[in-house]
C-alpha positions in Angstrom: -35.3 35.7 -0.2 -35.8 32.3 1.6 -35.5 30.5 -2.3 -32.0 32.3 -2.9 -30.6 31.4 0.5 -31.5 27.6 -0.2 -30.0 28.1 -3.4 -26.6 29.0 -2.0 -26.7 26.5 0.5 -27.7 23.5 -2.1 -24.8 24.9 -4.6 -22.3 25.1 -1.4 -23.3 21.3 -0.8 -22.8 20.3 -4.2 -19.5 22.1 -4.2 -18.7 20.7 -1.0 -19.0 17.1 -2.5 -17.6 17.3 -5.7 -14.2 18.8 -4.0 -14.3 15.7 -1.2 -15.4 13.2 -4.1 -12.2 14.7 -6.1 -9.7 14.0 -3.3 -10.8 10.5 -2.3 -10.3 9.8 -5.8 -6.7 10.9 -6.1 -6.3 9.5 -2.8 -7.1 5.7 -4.5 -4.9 6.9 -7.6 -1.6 7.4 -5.8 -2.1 4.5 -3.6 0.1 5.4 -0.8 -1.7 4.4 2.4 1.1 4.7 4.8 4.9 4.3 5.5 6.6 4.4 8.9 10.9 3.1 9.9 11.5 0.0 12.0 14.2 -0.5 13.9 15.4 -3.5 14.8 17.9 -3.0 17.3 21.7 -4.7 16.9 20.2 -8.2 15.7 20.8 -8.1 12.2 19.3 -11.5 11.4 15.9 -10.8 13.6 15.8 -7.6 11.1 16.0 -9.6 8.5 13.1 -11.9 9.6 10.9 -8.3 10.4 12.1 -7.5 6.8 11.0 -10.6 4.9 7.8 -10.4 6.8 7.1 -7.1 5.5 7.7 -8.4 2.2 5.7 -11.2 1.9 3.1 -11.2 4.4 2.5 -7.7 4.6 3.3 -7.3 0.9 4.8 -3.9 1.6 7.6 -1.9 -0.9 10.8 -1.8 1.8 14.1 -0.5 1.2 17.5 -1.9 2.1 18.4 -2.6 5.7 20.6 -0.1 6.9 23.0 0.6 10.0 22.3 4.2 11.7 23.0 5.2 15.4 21.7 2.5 17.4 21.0 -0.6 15.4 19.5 -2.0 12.1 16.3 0.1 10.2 14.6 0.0 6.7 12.0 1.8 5.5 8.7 0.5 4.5 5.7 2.2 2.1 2.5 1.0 1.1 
């Protein structure tokens, strides 16, 4: 009885690992570690200095700076 119940757990491990192992891996295939809005408030120009910092320090994917409700935003996505 004791070699069947070690048996179960071992193939539960196993299964346990290969299912984790599986997700990390399509986790590293899409890429996508985050995205989030910044709003930059009513200074157009100091949102386009957060944008090009995104850009090219960050090296993030952004989207076009947009007016909505109280100020400048854009997107950004890694």
């Amino acid at each position: 009885m004791r070699s069947i119940r070690r048996m179960v757990a071992i193939v539960g491990v196993v299964a346990t690992v290969a299912v984790g192992g599986t997700t990390v891996a399509n986790a590293q295939t899409v890429g996508v570690q985050g995205e989030g809005e910044v709003a930059c408030g009513y200074d157009y120009g100091k949102c386009v200095t957060q944008w090009y910092d995104y850009v090219l320090v960050k090296n993030y994917i952004v989207s076009k700076i947009y007016y909505r409700g109280g100020g400048y935003h854009f997107y950004w996505w890694n």
